[in-house]
Predicted model as a PDB file, atoms N, CA, C, CB and O in Angstrom, pLDDT in the B-factor column:
MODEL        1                                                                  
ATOM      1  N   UNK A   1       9.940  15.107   7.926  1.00 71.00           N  
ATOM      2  CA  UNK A   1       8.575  14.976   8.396  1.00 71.00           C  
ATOM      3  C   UNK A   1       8.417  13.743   9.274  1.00 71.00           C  
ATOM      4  CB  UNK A   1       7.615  14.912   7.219  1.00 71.00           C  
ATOM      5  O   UNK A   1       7.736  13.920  10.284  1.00 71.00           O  
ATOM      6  N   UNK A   2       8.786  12.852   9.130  1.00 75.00           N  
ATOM      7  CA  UNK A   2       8.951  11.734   9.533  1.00 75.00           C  
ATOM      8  C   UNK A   2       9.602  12.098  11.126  1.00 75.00           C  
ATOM      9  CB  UNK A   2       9.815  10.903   8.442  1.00 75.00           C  
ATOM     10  O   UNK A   2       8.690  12.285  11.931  1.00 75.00           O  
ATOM     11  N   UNK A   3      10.367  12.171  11.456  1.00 73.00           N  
ATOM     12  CA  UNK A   3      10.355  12.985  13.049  1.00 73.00           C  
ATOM     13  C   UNK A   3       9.463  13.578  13.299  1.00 73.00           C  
ATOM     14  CB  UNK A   3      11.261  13.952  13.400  1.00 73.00           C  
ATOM     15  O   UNK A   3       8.780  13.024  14.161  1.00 73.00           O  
ATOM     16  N   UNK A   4       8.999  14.711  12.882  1.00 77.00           N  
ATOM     17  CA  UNK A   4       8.269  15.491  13.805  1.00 77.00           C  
ATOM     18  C   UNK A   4       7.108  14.421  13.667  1.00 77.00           C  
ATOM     19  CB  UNK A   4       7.970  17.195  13.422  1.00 77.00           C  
ATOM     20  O   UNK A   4       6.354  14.579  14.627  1.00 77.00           O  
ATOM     21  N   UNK A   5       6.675  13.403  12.854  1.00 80.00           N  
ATOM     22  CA  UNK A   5       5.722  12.557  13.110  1.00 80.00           C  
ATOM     23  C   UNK A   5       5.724  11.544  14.069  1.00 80.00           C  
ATOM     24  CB  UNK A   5       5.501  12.092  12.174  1.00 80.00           C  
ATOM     25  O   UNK A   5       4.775  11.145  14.745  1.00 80.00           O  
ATOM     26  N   UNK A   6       6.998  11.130  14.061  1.00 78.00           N  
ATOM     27  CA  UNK A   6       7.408  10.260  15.117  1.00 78.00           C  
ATOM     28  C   UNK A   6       6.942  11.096  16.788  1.00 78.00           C  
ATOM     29  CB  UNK A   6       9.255  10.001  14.851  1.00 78.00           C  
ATOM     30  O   UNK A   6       6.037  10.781  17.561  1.00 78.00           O  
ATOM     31  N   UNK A   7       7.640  11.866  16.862  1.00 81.00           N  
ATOM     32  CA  UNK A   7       7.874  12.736  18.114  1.00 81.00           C  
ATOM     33  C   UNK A   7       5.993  13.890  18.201  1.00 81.00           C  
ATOM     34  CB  UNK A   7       9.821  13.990  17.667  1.00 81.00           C  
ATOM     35  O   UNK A   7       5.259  14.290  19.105  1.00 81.00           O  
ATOM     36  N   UNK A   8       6.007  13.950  17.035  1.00 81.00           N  
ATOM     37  CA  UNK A   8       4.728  14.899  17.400  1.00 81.00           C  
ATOM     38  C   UNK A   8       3.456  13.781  17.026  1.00 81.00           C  
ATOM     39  CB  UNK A   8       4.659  16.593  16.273  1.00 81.00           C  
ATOM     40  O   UNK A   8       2.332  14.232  17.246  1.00 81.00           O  
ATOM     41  N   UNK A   9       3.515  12.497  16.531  1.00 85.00           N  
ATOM     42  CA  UNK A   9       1.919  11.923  16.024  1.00 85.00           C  
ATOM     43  C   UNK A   9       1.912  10.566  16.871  1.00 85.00           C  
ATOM     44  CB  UNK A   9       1.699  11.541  14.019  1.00 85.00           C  
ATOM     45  O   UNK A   9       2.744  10.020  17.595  1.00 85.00           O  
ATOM     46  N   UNK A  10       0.293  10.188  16.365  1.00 86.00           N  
ATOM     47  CA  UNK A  10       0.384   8.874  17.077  1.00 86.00           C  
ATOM     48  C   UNK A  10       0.830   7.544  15.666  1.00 86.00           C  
ATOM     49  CB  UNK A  10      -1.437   8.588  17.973  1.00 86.00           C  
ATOM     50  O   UNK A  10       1.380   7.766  14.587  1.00 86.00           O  
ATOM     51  N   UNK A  11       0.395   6.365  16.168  1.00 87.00           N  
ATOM     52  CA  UNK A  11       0.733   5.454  15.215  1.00 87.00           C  
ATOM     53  C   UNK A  11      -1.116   5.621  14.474  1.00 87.00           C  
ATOM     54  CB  UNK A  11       1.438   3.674  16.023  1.00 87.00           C  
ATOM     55  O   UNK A  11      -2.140   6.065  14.993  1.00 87.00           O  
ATOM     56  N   UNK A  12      -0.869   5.072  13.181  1.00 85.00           N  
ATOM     57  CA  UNK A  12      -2.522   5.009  12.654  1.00 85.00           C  
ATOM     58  C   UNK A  12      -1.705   4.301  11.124  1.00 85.00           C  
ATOM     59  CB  UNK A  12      -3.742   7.080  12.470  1.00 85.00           C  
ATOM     60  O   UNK A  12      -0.666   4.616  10.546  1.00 85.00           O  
ATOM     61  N   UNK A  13      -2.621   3.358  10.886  1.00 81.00           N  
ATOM     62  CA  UNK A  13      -2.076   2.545   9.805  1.00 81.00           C  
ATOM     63  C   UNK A  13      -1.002   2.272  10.229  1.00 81.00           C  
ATOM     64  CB  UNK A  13      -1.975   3.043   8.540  1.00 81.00           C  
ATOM     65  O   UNK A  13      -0.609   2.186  11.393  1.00 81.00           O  
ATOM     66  N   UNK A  14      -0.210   2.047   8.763  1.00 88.00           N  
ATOM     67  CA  UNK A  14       1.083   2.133   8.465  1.00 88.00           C  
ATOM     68  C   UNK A  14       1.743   3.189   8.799  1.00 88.00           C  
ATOM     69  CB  UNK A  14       1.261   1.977   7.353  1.00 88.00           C  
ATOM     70  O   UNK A  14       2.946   2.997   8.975  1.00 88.00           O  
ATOM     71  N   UNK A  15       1.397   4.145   8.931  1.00 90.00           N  
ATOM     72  CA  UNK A  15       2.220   5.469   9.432  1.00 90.00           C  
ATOM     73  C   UNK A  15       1.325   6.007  10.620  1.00 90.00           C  
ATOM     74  CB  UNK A  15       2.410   6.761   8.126  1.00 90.00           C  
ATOM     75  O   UNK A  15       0.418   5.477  11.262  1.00 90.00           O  
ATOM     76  N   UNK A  16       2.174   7.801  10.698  1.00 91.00           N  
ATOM     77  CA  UNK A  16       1.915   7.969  11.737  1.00 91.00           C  
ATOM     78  C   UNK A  16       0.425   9.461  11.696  1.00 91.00           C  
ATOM     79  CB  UNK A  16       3.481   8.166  12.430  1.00 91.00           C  
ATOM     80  O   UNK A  16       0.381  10.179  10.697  1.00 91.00           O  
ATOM     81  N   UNK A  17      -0.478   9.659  12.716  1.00 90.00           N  
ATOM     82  CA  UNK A  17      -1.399  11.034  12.367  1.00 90.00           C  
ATOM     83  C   UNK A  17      -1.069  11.820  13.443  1.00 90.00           C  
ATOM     84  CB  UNK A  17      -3.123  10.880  12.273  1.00 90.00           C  
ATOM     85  O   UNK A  17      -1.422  11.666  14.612  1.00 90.00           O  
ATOM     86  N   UNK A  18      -0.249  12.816  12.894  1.00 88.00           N  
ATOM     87  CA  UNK A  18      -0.203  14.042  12.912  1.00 88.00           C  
ATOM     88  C   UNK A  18      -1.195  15.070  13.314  1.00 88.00           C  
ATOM     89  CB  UNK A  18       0.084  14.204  11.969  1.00 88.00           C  
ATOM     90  O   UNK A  18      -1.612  15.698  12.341  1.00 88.00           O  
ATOM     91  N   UNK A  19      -1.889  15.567  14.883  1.00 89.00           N  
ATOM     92  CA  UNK A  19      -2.874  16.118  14.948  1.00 89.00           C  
ATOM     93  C   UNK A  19      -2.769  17.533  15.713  1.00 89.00           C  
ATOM     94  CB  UNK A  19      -3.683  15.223  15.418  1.00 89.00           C  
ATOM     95  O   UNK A  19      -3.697  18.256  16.077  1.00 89.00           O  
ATOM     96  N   UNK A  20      -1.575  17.701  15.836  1.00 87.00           N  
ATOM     97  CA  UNK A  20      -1.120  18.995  16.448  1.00 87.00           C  
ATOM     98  C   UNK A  20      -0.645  19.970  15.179  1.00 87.00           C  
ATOM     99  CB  UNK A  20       0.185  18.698  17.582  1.00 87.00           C  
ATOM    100  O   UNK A  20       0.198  19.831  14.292  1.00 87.00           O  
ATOM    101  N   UNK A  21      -1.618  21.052  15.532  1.00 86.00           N  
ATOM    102  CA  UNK A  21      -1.710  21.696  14.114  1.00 86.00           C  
ATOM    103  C   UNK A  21      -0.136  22.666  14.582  1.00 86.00           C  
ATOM    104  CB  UNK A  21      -3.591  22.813  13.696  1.00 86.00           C  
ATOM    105  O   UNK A  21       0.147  23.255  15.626  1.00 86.00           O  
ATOM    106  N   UNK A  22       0.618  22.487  13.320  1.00 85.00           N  
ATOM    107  CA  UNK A  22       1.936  23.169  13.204  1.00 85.00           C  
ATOM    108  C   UNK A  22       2.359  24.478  12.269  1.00 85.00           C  
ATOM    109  CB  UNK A  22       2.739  22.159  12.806  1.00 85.00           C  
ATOM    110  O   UNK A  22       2.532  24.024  11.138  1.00 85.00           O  
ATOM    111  N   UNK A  23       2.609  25.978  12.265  1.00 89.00           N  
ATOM    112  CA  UNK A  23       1.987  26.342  11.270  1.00 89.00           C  
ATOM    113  C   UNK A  23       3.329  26.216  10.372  1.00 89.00           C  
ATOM    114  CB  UNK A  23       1.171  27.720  11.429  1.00 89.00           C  
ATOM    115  O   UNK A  23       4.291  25.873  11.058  1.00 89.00           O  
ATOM    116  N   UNK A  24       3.657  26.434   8.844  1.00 91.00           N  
ATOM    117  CA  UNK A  24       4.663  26.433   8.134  1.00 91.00           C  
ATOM    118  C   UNK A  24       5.977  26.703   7.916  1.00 91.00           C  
ATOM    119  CB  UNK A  24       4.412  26.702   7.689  1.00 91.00           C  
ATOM    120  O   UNK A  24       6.963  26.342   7.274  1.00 91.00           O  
ATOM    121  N   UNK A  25       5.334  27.983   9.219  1.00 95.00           N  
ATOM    122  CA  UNK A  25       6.861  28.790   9.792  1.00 95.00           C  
ATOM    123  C   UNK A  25       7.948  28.154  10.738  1.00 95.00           C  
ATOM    124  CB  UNK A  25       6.483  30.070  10.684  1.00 95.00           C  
ATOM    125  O   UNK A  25       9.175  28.129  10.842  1.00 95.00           O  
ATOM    126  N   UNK A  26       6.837  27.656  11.369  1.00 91.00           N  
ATOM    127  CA  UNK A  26       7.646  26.446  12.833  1.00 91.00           C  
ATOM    128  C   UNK A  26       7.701  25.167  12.181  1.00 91.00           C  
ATOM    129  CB  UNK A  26       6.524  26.096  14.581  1.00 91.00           C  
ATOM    130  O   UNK A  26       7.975  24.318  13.029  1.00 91.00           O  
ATOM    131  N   UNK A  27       7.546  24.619  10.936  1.00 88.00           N  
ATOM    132  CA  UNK A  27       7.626  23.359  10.145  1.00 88.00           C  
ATOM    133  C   UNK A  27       9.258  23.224   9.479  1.00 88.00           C  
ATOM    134  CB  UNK A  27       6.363  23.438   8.864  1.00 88.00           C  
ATOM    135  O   UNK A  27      10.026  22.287   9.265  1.00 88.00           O  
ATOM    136  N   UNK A  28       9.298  24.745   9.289  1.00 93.00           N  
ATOM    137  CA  UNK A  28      10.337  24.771   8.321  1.00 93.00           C  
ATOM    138  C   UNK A  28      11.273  25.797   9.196  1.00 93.00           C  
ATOM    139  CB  UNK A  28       9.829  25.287   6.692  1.00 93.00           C  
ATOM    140  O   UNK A  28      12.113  26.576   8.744  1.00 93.00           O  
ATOM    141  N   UNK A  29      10.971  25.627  10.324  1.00 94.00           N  
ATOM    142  CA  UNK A  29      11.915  26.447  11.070  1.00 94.00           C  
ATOM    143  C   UNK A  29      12.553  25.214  11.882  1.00 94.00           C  
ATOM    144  CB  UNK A  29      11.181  27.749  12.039  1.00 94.00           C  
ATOM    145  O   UNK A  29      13.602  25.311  12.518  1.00 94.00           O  
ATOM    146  N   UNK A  30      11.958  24.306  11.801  1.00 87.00           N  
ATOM    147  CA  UNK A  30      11.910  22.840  12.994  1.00 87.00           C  
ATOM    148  C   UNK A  30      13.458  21.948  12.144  1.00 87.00           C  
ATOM    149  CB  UNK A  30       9.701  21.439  12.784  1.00 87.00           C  
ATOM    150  O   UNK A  30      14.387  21.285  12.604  1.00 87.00           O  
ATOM    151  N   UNK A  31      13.037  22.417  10.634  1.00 88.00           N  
ATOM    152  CA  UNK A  31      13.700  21.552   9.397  1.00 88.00           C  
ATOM    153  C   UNK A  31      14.839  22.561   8.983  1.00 88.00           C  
ATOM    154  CB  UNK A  31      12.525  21.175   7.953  1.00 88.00           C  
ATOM    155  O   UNK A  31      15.844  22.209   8.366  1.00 88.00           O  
ATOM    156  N   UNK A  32      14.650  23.493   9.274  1.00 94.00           N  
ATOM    157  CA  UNK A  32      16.249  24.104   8.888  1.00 94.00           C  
ATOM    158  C   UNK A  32      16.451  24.936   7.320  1.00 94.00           C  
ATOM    159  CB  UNK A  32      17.418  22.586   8.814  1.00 94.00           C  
ATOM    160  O   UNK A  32      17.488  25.328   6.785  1.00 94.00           O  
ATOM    161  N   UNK A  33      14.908  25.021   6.821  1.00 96.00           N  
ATOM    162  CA  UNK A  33      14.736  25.614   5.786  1.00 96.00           C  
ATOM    163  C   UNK A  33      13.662  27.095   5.197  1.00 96.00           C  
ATOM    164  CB  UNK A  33      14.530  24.560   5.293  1.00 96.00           C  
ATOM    165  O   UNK A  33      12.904  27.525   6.066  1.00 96.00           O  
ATOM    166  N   UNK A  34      13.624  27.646   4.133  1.00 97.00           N  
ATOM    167  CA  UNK A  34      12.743  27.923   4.330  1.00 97.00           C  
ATOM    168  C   UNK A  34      11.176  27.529   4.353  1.00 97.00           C  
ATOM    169  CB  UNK A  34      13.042  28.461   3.975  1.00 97.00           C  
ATOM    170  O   UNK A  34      11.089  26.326   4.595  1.00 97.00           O  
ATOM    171  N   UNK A  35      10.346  27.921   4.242  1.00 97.00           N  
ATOM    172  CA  UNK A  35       9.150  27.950   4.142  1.00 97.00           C  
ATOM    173  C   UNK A  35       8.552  27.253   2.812  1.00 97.00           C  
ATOM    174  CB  UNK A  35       8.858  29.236   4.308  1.00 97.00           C  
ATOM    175  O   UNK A  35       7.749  26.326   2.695  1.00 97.00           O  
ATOM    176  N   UNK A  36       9.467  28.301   1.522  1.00 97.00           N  
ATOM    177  CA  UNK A  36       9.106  28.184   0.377  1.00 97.00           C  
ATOM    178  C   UNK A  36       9.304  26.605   0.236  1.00 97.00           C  
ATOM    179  CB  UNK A  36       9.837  29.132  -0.542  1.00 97.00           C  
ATOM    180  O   UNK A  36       8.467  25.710   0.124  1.00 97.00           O  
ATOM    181  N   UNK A  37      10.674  26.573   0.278  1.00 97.00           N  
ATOM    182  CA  UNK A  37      11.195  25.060  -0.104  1.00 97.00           C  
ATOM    183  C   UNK A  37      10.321  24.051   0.742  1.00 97.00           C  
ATOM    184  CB  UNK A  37      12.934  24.807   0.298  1.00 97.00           C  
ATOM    185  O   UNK A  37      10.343  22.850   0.475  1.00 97.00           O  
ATOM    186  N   UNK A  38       9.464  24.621   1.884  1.00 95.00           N  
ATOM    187  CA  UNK A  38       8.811  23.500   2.445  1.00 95.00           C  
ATOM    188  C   UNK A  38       7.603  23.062   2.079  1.00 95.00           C  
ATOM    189  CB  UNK A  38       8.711  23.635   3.584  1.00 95.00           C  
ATOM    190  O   UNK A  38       7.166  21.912   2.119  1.00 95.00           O  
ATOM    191  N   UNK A  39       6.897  24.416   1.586  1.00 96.00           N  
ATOM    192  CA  UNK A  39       5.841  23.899   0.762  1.00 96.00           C  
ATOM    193  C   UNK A  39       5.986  22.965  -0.630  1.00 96.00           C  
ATOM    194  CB  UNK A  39       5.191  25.036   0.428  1.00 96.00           C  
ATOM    195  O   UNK A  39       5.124  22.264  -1.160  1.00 96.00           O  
ATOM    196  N   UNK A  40       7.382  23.201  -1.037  1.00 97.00           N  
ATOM    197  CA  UNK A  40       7.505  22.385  -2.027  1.00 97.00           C  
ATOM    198  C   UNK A  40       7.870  21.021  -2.222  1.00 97.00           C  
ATOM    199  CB  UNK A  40       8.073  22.855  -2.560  1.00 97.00           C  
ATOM    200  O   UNK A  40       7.531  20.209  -3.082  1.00 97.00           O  
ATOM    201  N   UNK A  41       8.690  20.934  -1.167  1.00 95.00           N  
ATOM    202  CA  UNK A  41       8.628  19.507  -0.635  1.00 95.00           C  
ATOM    203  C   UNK A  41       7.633  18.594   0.000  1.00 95.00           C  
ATOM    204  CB  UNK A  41       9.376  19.475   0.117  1.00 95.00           C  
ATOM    205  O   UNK A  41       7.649  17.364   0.021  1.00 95.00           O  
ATOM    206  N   UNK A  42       6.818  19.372   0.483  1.00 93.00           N  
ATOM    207  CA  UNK A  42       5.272  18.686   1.144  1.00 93.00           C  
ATOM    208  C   UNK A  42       4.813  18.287  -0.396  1.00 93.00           C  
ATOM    209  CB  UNK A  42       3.873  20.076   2.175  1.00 93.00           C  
ATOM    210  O   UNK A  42       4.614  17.124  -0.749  1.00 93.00           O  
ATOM    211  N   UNK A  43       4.694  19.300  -1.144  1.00 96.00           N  
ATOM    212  CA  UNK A  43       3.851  19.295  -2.601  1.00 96.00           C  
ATOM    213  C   UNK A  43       4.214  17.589  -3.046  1.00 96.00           C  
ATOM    214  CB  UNK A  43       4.623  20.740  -4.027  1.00 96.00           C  
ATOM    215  O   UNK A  43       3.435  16.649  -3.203  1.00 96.00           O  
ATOM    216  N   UNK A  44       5.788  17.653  -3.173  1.00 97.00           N  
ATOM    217  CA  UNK A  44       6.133  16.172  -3.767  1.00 97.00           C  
ATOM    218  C   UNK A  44       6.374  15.089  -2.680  1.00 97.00           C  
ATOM    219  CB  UNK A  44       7.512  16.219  -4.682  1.00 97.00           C  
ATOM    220  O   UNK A  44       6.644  13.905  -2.882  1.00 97.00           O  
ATOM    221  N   UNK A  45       6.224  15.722  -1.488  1.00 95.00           N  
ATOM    222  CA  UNK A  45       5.754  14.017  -0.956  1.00 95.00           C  
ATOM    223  C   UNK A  45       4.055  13.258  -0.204  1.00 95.00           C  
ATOM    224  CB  UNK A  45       6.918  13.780   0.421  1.00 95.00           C  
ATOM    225  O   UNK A  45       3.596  12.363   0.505  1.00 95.00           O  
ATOM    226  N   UNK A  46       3.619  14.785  -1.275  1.00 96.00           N  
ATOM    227  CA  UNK A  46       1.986  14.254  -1.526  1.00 96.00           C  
ATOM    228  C   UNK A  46       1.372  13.532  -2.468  1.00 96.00           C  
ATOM    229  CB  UNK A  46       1.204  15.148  -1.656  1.00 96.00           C  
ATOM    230  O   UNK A  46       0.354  12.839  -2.471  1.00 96.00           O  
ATOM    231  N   UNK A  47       2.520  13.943  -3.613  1.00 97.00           N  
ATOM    232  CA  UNK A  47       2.562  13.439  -5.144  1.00 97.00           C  
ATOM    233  C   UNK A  47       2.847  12.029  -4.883  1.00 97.00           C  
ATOM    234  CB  UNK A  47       3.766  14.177  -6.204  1.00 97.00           C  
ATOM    235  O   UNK A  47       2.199  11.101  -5.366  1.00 97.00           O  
ATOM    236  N   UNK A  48       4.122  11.877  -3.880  1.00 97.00           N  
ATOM    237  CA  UNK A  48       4.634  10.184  -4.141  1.00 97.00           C  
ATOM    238  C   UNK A  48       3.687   9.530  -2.885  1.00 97.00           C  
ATOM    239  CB  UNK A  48       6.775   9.807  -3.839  1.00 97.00           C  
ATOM    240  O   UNK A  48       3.805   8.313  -2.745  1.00 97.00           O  
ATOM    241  N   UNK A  49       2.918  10.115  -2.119  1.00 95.00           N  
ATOM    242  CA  UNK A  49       2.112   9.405  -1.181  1.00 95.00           C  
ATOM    243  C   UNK A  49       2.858   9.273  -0.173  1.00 95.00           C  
ATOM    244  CB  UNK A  49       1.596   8.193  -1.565  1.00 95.00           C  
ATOM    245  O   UNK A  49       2.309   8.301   0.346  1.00 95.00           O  
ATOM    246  N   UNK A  50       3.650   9.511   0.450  1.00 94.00           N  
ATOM    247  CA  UNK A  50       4.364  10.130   1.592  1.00 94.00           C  
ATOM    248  C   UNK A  50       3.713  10.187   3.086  1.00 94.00           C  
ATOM    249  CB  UNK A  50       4.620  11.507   1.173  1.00 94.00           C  
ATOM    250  O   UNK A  50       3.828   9.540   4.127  1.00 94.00           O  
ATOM    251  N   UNK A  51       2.866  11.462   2.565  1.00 94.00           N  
ATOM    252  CA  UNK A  51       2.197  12.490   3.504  1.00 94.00           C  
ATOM    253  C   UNK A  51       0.950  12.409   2.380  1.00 94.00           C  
ATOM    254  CB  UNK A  51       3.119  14.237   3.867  1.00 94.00           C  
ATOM    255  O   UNK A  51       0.980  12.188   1.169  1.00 94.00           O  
ATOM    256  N   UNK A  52      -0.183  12.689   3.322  1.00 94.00           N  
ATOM    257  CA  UNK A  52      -1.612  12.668   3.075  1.00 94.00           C  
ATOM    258  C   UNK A  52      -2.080  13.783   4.292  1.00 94.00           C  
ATOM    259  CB  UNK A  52      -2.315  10.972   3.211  1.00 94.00           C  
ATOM    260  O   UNK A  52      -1.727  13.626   5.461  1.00 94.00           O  
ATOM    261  N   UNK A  53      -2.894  14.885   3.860  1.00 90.00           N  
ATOM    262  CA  UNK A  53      -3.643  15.813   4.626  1.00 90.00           C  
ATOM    263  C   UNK A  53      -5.060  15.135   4.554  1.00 90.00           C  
ATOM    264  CB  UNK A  53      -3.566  17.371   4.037  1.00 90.00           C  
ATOM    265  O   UNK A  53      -5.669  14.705   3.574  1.00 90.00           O  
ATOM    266  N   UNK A  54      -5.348  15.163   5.670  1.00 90.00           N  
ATOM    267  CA  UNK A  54      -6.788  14.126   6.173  1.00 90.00           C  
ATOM    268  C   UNK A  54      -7.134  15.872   7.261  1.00 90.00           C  
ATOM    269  CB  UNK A  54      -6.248  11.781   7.544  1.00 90.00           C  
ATOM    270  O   UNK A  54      -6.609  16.374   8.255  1.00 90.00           O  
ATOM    271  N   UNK A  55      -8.299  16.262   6.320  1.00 89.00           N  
ATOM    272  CA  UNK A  55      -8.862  17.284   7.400  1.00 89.00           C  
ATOM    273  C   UNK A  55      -7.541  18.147   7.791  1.00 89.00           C  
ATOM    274  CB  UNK A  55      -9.585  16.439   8.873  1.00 89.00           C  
ATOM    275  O   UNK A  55      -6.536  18.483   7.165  1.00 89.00           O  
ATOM    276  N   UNK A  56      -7.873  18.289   8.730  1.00 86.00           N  
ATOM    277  CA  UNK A  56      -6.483  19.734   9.382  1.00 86.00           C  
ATOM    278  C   UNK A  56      -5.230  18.519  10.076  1.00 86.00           C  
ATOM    279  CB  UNK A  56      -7.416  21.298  11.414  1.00 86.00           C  
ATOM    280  O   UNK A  56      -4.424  18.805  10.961  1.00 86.00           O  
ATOM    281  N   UNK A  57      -5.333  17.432   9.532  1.00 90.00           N  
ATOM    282  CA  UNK A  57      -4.245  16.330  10.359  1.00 90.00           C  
ATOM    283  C   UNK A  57      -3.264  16.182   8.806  1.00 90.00           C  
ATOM    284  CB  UNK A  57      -5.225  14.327  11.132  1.00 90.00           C  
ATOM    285  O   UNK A  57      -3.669  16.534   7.698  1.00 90.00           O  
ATOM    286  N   UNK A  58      -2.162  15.684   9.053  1.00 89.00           N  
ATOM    287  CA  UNK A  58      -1.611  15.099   8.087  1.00 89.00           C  
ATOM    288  C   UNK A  58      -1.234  13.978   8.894  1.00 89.00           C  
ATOM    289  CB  UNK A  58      -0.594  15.845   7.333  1.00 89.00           C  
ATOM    290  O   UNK A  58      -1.129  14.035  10.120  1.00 89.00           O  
ATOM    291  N   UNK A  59      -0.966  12.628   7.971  1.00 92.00           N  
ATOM    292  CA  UNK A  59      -0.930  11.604   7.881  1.00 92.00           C  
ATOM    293  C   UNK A  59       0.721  11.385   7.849  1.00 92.00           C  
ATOM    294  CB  UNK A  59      -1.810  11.227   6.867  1.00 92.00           C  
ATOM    295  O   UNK A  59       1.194  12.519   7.921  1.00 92.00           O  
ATOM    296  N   UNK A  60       1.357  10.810   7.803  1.00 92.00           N  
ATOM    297  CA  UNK A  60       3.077  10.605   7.068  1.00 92.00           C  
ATOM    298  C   UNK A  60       2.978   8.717   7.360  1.00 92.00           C  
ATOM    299  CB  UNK A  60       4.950  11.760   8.398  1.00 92.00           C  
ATOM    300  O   UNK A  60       2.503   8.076   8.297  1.00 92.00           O  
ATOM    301  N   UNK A  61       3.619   8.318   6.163  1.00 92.00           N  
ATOM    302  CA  UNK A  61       3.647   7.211   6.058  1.00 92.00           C  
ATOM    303  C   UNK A  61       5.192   6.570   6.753  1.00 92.00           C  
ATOM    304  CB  UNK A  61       3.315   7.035   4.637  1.00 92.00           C  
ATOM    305  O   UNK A  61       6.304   7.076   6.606  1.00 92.00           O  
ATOM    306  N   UNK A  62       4.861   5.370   7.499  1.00 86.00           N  
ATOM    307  CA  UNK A  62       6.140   4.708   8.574  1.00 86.00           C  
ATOM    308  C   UNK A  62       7.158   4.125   7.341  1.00 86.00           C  
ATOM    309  CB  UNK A  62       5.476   3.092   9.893  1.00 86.00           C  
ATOM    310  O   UNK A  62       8.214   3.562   7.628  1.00 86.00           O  
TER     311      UNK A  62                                                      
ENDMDL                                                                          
END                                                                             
């Protein structure tokens, strides 16, 4: 996530916002996985504060 944040977001805080809406298929097509496993990995790096969904943006921390 952290790439496509780099390459797809601006800087905001400490990390980066993410405002180009991406849908799950091209997230996890971008990452080399499936889908499933990507929702599940978003899941736990929402848990550890990672990534934050702000509105239709996600957030990813630098």
């Amino acid at each position: 996530m952290r790439l496509i944040a780099k390459d797809m977001g601006s800087s905001h805080e400490d990390g980066y916002l993410i405002r180009t809406r991406i849908s799950q298929d091209l997230q996890a097509a971008m990452l080399g996985i499936t889908r499933q496993t990507l929702n599940k990995e978003m899941a736990e790096l929402k848990r550890s504060g990672v990534i934050k969904k702000l509105g239709s943006h996600y957030w990813v921390k630098d």
